[in-house]
N, C-alpha and C positions, 0 to 999 in steps of 0.2 A: 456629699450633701444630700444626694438623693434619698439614702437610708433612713436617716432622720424622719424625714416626710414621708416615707412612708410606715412609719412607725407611727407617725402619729397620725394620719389616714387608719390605719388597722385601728389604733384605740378608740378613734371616735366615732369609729364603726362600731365596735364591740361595745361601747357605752350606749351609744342608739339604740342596740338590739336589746338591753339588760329591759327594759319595760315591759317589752313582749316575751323576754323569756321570762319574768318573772311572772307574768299574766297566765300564760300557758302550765306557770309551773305550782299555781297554786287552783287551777281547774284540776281534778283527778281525772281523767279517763275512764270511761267505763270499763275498761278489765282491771283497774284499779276500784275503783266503786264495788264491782261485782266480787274480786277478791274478797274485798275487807266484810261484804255481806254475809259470803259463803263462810269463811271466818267465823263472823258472829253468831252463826245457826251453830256450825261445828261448836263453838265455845260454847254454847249453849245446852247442849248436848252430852255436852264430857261434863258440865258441871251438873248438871240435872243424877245424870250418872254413881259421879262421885258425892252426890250430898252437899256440894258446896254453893254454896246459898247466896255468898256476897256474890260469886261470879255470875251465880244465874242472874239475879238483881240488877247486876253491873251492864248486863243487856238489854235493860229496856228504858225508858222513857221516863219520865216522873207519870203522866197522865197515861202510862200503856193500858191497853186494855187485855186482858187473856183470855178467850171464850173455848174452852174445851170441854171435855167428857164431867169433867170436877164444879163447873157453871162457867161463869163468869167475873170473872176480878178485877176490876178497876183501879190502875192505880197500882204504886210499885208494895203499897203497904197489904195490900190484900194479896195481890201475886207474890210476895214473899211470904206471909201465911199458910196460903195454898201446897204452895214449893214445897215449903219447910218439910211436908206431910208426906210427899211424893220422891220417888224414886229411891234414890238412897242416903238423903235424908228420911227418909221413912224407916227406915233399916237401920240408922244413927243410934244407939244407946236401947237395940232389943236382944244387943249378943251377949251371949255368957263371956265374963272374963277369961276362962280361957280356950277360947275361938281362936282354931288356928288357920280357920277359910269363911268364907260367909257364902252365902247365892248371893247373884250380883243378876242384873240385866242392862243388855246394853245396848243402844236407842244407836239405832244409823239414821244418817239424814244422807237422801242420796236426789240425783237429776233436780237441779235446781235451776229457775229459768225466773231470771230477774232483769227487772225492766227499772232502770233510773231516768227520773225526770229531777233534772237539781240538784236538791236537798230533798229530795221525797221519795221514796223506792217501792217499789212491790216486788214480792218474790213467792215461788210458789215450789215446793221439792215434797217430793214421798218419801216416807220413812217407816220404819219398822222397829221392832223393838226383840229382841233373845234374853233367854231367860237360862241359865243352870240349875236353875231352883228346880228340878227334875228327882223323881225316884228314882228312873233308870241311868241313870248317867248321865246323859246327853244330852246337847243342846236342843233347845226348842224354839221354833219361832213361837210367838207372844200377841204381836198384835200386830197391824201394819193401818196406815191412812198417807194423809201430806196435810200441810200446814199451809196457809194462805196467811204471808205476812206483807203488812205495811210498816215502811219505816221511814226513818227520816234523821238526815243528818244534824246534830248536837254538838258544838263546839271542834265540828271536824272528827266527829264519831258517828257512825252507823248506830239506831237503838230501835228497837221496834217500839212500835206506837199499838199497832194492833198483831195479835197473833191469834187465830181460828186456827184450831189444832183438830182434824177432822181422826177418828180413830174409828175403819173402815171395820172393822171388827165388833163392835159395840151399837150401843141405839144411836150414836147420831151419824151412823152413815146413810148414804141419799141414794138415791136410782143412779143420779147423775151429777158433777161437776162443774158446772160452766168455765171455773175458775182454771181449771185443766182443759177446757177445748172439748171436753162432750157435749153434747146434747141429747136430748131425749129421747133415749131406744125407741120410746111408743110411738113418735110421731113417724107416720108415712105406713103406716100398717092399715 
């Protein structure tokens, strides 16, 4: 008789606890959150790469904004124009038929240090870009900066809202970062 009772002591424990665990189980965690962020840069990256254009798209925002080296593009219809033009989309339909390699370059996104609040994220990682597009052979590095993105969770998805693509190589690089933890060489001289 005893068995009984406590068979059903266990179940109405286990029913008790389904609310909490199911509370628990629809917060993500930050190294869930952080994951899925690192993710979507990486995806970012490889589609930017490959020319493919829905997936770069598929990463941001209806209202994102993109302010890099190319302006400023508001908006997923202007950042898809933009795109279209860049990396290897840009390279899309300039090969002779019978191309049996092309030059390629290919964009790392590396040291990423993201902060979730909610539904809202910031992130910030350095990146580089190689090139084989070379006379002599060989690999080159290309260009190097980091990216300062704002994002914010969409139906249970990660999407950047704002991405400042800073390209440490060209005119919009700065003395200094704040967004990185620098501060101003000049001061204290």
């Amino acid at each position: 008789m005893k068995r009984p009772n406590i068979l059903l002591a266990a179940g109405a424990l286990a029913l008790a606890s389904l609310p909490a665990q199911a509370i628990a189980q629809s917060q993500p965690s930050y190294a869930e959150d952080r994951a899925e962020i690192v993710n979507l840069s990486n995806h970012y990256m490889v589609a930017v790469d490959a020319g493919d254009i829905d997936t770069v798209i598929a990463t941001w925002a209806e209202d994102g904004v993109l302010d890099w080296v190319g302006g400023v593009e508001h908006g997923r219809d202007e950042i898809e124009a933009a795109m279209s033009r860049f990396g290897g989309a840009g390279i899309m339909g300039t090969l002779p038929a019978d191309a049996t390699e092309r030059p390629r370059t290919r964009h790392q996104i590396i040291n990423h240090v993201v902060e979730v609040n909610g539904d809202t994220a910031t992130s910030f990682a350095y990146w580089f870009a190689m090139t084989n597009r070379t006379t002599h052979g060989q690999v080159e590095l290309l260009y190097m900066g980091h990216y300062e993105d704002e994002l914010r969770r969409e139906n249970g998805e990660w999407k950047f809202t704002k991405r400042t693509v800073y390209n440490e190589s060209m005119h919009n690089k700065s003395l200094f970062y704040p967004g990185l933890g620098e501060s101003d060489p000049r001061q204290g001289q």
